[in-house]
PDB file of N, H, CA, C and O in Angstrom:
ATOM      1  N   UNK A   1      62.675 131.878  -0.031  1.00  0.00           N
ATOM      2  CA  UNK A   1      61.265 132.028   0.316  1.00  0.00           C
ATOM      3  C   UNK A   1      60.721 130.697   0.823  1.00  0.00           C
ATOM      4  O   UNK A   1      60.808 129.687   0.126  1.00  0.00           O
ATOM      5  N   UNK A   2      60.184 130.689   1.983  1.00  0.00           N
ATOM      6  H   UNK A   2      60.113 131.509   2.550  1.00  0.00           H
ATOM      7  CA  UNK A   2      59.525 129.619   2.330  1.00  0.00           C
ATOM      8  C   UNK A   2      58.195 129.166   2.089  1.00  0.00           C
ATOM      9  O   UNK A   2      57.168 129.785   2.369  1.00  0.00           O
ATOM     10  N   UNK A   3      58.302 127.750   1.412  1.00  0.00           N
ATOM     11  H   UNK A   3      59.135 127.247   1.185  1.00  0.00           H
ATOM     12  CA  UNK A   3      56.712 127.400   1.175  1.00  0.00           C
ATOM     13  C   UNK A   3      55.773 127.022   2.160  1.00  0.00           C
ATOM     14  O   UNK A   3      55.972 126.446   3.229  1.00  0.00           O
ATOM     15  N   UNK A   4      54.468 127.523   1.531  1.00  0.00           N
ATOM     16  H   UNK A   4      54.306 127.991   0.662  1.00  0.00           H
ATOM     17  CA  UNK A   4      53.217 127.789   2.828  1.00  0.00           C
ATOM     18  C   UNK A   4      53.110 126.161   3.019  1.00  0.00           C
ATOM     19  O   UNK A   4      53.119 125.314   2.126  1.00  0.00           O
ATOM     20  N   UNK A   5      53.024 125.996   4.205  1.00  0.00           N
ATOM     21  H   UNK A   5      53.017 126.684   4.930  1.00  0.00           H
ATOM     22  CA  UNK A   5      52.203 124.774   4.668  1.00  0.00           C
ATOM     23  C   UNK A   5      50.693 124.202   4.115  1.00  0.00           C
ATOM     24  O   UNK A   5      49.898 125.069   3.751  1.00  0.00           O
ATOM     25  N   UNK A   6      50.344 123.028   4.052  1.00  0.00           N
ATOM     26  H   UNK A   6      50.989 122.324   4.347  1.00  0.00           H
ATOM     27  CA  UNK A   6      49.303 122.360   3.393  1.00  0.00           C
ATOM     28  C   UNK A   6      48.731 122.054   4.594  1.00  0.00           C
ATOM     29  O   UNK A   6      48.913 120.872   4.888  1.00  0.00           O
ATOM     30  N   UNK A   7      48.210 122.575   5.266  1.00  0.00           N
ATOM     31  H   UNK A   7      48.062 123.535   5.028  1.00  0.00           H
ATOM     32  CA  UNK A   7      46.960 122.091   6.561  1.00  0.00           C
ATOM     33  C   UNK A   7      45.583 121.617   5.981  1.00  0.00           C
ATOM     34  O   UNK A   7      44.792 122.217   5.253  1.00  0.00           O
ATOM     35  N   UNK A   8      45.536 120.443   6.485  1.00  0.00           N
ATOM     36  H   UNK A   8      46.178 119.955   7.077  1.00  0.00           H
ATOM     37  CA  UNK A   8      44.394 119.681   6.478  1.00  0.00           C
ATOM     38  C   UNK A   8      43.983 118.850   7.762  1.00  0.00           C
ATOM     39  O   UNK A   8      44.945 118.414   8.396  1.00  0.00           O
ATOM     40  N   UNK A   9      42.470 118.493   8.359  1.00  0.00           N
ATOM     41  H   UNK A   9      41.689 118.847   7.844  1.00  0.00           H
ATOM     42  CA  UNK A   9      41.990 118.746   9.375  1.00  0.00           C
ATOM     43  C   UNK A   9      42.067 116.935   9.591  1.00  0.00           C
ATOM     44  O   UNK A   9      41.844 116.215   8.618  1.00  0.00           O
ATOM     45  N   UNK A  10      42.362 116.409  10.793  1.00  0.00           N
ATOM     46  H   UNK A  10      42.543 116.994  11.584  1.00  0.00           H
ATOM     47  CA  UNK A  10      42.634 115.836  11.272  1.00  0.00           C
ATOM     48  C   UNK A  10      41.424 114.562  10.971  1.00  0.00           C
ATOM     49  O   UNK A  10      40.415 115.097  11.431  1.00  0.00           O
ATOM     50  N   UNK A  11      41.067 113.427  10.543  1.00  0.00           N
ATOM     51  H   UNK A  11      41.887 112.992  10.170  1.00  0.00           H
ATOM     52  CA  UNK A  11      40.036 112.747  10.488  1.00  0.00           C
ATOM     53  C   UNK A  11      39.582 112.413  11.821  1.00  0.00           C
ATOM     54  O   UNK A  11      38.535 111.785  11.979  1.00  0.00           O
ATOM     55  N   UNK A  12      40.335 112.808  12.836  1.00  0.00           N
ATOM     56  H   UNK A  12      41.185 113.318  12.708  1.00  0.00           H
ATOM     57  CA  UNK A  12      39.975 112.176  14.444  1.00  0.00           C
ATOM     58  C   UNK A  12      39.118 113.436  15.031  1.00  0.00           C
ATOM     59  O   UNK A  12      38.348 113.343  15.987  1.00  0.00           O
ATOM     60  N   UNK A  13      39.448 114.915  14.122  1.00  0.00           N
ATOM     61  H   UNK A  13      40.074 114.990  13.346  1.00  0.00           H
ATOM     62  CA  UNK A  13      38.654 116.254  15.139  1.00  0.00           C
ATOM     63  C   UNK A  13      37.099 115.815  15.335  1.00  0.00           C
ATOM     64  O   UNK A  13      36.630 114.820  14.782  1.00  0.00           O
ATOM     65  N   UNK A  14      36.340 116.695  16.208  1.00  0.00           N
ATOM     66  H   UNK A  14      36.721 117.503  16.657  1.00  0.00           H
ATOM     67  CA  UNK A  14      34.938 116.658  16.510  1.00  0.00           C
ATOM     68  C   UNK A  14      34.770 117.146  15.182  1.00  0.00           C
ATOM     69  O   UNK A  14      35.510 117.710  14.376  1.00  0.00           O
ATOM     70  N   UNK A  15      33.402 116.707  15.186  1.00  0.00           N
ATOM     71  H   UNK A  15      32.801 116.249  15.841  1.00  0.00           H
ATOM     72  CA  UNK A  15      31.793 117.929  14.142  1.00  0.00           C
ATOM     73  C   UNK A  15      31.931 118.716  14.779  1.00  0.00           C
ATOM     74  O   UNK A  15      32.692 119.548  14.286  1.00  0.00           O
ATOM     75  N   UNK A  16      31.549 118.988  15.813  1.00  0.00           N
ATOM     76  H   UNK A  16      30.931 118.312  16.214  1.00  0.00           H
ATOM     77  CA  UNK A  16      31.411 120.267  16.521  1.00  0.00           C
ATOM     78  C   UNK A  16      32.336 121.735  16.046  1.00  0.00           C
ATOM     79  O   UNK A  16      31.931 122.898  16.021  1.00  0.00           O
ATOM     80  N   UNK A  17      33.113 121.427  15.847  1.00  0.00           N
ATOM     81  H   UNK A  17      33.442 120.482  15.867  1.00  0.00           H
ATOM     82  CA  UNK A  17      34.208 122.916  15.674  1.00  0.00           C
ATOM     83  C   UNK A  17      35.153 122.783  17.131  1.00  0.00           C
ATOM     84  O   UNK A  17      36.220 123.388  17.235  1.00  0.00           O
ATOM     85  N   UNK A  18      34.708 122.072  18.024  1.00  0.00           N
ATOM     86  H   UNK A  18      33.841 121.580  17.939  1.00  0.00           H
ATOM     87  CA  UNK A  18      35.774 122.080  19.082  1.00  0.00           C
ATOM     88  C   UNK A  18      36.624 121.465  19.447  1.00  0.00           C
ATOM     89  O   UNK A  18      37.256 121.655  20.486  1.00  0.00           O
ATOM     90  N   UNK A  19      36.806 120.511  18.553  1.00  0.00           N
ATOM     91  H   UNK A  19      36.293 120.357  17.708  1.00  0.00           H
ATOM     92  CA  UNK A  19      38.204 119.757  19.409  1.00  0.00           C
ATOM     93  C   UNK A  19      38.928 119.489  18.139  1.00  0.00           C
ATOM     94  O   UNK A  19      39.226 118.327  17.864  1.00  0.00           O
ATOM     95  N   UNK A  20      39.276 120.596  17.238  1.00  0.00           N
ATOM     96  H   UNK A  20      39.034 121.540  17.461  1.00  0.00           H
ATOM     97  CA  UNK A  20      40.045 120.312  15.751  1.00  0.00           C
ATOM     98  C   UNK A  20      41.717 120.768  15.906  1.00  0.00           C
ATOM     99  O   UNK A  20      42.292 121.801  16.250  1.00  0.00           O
ATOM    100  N   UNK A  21      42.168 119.345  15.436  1.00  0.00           N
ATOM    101  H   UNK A  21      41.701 118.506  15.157  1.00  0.00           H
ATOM    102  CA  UNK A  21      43.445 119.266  14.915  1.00  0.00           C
ATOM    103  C   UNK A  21      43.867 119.381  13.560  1.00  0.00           C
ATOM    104  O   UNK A  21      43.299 118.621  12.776  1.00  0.00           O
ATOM    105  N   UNK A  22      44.751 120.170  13.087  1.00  0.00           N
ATOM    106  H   UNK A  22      45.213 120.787  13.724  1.00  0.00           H
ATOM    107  CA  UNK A  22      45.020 120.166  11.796  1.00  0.00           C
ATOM    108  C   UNK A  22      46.565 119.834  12.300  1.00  0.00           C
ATOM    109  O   UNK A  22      47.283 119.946  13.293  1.00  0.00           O
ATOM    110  N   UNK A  23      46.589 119.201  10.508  1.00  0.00           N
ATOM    111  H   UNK A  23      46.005 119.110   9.701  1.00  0.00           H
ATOM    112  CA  UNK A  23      48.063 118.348  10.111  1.00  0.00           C
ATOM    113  C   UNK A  23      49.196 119.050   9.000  1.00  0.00           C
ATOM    114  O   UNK A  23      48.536 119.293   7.990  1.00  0.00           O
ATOM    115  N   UNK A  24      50.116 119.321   8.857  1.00  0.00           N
ATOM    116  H   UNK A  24      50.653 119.124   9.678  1.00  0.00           H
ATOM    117  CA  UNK A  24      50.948 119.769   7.826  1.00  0.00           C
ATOM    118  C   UNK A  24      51.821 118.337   7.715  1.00  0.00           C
ATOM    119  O   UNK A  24      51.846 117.649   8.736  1.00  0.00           O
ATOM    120  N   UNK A  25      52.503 117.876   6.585  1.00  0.00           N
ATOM    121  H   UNK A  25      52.483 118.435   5.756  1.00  0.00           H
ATOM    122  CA  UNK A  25      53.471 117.518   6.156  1.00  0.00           C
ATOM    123  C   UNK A  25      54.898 118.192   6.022  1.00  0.00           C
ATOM    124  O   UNK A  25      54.891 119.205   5.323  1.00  0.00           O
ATOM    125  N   UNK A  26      56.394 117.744   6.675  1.00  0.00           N
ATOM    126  H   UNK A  26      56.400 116.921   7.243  1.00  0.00           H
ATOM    127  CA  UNK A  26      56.844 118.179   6.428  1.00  0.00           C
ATOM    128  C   UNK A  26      57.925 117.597   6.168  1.00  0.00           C
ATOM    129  O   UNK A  26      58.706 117.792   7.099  1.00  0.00           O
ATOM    130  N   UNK A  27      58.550 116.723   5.043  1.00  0.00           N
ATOM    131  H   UNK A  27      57.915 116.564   4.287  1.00  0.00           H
ATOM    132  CA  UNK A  27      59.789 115.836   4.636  1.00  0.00           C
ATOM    133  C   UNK A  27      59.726 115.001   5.753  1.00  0.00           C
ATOM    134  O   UNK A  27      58.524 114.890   5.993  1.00  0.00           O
ATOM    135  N   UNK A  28      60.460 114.254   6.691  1.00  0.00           N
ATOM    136  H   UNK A  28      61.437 114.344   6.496  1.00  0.00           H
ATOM    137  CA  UNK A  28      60.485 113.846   7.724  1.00  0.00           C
ATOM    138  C   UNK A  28      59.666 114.295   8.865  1.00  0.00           C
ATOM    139  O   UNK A  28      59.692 113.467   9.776  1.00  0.00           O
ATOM    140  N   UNK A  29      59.154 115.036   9.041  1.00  0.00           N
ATOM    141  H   UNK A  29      59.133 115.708   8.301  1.00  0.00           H
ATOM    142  CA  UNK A  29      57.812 115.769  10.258  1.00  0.00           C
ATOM    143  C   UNK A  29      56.568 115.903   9.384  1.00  0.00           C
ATOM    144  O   UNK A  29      56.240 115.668   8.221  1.00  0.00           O
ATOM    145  N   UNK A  30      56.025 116.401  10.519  1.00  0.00           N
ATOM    146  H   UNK A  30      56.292 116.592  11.464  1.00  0.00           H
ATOM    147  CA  UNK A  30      54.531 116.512  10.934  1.00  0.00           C
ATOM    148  C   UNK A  30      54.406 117.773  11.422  1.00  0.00           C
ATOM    149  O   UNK A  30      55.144 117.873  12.403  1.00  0.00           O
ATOM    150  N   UNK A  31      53.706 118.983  11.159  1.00  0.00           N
ATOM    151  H   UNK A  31      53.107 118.901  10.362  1.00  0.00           H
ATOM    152  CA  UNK A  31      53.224 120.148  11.699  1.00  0.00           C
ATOM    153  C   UNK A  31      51.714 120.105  12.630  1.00  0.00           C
ATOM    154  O   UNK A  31      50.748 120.708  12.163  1.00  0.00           O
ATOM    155  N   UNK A  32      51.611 119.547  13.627  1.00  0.00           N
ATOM    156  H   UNK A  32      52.396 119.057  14.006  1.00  0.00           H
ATOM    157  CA  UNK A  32      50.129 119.766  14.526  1.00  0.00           C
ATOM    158  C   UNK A  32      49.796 121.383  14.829  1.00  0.00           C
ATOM    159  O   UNK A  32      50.636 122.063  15.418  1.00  0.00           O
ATOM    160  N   UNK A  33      48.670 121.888  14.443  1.00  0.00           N
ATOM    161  H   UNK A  33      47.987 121.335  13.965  1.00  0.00           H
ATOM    162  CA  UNK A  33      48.611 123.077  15.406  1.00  0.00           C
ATOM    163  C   UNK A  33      46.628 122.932  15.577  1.00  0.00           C
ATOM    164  O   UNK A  33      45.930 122.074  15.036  1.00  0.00           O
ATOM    165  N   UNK A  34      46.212 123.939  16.385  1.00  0.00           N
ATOM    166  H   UNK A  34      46.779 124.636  16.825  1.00  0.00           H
ATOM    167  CA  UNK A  34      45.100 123.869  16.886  1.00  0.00           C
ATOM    168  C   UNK A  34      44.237 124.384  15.800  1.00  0.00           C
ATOM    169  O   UNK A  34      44.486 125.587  15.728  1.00  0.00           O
ATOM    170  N   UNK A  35      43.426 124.094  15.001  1.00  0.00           N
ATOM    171  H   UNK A  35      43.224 123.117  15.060  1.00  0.00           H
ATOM    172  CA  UNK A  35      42.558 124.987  13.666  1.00  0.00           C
ATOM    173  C   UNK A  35      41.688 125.831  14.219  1.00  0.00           C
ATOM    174  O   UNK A  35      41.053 126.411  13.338  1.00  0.00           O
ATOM    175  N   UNK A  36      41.307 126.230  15.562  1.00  0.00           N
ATOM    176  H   UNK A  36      41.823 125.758  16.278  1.00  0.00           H
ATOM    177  CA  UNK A  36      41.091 127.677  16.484  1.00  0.00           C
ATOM    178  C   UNK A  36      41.849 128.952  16.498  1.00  0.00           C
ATOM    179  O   UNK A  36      41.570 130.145  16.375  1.00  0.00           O
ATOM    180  N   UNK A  37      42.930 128.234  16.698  1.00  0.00           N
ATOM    181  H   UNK A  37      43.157 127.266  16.798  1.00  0.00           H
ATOM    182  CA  UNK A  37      44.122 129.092  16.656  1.00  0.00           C
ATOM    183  C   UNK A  37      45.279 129.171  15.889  1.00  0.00           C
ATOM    184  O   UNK A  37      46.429 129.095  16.321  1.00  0.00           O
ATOM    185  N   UNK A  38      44.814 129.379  14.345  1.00  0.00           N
ATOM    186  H   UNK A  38      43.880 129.441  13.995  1.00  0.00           H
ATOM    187  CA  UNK A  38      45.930 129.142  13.330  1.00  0.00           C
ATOM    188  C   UNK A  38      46.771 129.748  13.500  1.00  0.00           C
ATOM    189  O   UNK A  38      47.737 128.987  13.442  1.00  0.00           O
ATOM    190  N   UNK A  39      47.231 131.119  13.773  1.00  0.00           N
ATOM    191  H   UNK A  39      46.446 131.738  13.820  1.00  0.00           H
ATOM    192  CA  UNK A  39      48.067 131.675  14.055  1.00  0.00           C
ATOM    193  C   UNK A  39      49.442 131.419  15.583  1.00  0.00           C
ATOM    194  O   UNK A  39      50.625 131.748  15.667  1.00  0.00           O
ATOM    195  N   UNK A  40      48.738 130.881  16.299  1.00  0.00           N
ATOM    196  H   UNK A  40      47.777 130.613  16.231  1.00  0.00           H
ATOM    197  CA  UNK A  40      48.891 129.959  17.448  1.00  0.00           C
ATOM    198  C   UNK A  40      50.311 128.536  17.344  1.00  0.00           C
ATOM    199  O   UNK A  40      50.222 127.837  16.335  1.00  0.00           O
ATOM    200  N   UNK A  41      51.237 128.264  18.120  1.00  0.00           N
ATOM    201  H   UNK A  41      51.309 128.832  18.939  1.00  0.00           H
ATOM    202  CA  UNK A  41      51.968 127.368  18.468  1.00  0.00           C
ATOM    203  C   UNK A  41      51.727 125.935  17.627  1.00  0.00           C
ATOM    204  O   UNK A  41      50.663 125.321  17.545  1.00  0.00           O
ATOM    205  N   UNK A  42      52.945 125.596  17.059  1.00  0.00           N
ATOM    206  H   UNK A  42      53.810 126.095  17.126  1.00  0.00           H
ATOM    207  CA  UNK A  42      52.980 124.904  16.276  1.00  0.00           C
ATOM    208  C   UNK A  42      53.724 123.872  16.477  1.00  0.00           C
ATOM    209  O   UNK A  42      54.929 124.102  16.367  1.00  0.00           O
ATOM    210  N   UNK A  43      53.308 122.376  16.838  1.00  0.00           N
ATOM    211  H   UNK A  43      52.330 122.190  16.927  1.00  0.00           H
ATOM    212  CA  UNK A  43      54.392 121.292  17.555  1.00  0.00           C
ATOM    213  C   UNK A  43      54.614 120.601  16.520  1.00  0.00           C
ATOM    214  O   UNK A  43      53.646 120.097  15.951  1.00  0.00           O
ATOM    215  N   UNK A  44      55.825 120.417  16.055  1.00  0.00           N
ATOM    216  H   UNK A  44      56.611 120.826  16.518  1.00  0.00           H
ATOM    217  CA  UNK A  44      56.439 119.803  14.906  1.00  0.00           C
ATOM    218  C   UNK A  44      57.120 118.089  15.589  1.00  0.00           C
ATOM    219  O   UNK A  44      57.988 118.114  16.462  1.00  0.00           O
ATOM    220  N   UNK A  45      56.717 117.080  15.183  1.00  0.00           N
ATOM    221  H   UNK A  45      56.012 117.059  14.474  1.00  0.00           H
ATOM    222  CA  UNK A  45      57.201 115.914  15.894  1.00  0.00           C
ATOM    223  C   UNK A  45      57.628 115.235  14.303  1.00  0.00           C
ATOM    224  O   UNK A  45      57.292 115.675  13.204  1.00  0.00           O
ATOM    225  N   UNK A  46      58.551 113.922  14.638  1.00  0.00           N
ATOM    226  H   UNK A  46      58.824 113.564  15.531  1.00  0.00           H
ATOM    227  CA  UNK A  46      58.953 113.348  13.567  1.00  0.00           C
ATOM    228  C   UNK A  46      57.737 112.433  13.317  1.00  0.00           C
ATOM    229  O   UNK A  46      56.898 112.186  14.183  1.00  0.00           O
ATOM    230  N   UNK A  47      57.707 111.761  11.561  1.00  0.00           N
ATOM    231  H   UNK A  47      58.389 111.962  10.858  1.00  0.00           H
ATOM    232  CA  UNK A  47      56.340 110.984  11.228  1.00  0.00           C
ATOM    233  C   UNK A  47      56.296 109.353  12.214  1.00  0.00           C
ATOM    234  O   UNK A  47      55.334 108.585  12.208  1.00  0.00           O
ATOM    235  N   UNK A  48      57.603 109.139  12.998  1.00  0.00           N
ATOM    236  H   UNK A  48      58.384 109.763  13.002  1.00  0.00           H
ATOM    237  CA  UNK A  48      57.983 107.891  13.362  1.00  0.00           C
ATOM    238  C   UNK A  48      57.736 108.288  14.679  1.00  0.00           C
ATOM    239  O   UNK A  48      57.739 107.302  15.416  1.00  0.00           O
ATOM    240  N   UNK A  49      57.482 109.539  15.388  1.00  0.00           N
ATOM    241  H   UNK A  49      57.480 110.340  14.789  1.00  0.00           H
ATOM    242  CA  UNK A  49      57.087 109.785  16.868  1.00  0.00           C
ATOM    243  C   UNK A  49      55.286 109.954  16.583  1.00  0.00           C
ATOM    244  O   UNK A  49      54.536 109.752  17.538  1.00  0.00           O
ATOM    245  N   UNK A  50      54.990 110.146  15.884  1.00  0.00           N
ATOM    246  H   UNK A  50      55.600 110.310  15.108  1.00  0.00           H
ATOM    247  CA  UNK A  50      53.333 110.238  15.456  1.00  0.00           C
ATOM    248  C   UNK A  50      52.653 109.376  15.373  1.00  0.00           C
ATOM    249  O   UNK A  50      51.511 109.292  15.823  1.00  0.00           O
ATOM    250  N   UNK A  51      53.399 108.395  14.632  1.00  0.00           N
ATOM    251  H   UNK A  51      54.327 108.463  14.266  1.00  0.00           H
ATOM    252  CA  UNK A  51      53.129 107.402  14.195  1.00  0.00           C
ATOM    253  C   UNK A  51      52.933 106.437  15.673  1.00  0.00           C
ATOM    254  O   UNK A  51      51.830 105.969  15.955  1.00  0.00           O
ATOM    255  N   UNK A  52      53.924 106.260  16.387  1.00  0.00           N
ATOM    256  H   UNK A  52      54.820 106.641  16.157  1.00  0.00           H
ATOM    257  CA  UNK A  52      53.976 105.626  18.055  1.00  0.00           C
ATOM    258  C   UNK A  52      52.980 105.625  18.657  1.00  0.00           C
ATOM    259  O   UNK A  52      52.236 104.739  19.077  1.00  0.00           O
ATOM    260  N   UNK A  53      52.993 107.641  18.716  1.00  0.00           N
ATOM    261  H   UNK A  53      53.597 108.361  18.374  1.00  0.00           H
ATOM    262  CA  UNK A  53      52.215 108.154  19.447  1.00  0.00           C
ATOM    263  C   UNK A  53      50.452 107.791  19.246  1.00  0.00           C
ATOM    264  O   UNK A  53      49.726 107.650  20.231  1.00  0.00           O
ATOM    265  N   UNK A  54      50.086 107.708  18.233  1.00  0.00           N
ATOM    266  H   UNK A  54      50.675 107.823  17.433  1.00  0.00           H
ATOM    267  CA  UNK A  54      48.780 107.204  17.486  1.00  0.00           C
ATOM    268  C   UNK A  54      48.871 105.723  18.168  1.00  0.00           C
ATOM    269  O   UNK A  54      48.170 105.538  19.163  1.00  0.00           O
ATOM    270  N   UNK A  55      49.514 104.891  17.795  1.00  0.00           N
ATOM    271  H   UNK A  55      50.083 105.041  16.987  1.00  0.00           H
ATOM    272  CA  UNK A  55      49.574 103.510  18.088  1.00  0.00           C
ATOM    273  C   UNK A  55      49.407 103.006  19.417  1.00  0.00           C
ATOM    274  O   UNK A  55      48.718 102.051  19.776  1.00  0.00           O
ATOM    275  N   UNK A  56      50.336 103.993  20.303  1.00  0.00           N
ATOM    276  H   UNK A  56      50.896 104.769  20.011  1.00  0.00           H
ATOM    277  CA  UNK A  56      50.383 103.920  22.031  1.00  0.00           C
ATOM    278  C   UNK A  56      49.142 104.288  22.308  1.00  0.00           C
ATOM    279  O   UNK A  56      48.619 103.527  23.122  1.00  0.00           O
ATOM    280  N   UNK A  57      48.483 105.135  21.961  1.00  0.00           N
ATOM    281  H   UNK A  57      48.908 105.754  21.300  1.00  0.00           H
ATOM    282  CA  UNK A  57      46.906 105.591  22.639  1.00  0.00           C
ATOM    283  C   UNK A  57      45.783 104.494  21.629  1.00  0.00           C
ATOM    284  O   UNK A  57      44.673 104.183  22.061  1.00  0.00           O
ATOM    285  N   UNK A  58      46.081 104.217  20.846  1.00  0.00           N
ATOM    286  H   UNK A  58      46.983 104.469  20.495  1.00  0.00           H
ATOM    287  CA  UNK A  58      44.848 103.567  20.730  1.00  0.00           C
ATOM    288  C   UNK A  58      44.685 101.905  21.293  1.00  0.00           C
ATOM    289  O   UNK A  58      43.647 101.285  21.064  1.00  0.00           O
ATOM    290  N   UNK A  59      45.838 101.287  22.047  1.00  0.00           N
ATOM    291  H   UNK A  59      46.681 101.791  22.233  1.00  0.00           H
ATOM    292  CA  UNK A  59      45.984 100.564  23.206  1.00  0.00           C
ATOM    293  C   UNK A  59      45.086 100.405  23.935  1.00  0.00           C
ATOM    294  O   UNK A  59      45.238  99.753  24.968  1.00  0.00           O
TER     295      UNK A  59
END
């Protein structure tokens, strides 16, 4: 049986309701999906490509 994911909302989303990212943990990854569309596509990256990726954009 697989355990449910822990989604929690991104400290970077809008107030608004429109531009929300939610986060899962997952051993070595990261679960991103859109909190509009929970049911919706789910991009799993490693915590060391996230981590970059955060670092490279705020450049």
């Amino acid at each position: 049986m697989k355990r449910p994911l822990t989604w929690r909302k991104s400290t970077r989303s809008g107030s608004d309701g429109g531009s929300c990212v939610e986060l899962a943990g997952l051993n070595d990854d990261v679960a991103i999906r859109d909190s509009k569309d929970p049911r919706g596509p789910i991009l799993v990256v490693s915590r060391v490509a996230l981590r970059d990726a955060i670092r490279s954009a705020e450049r």
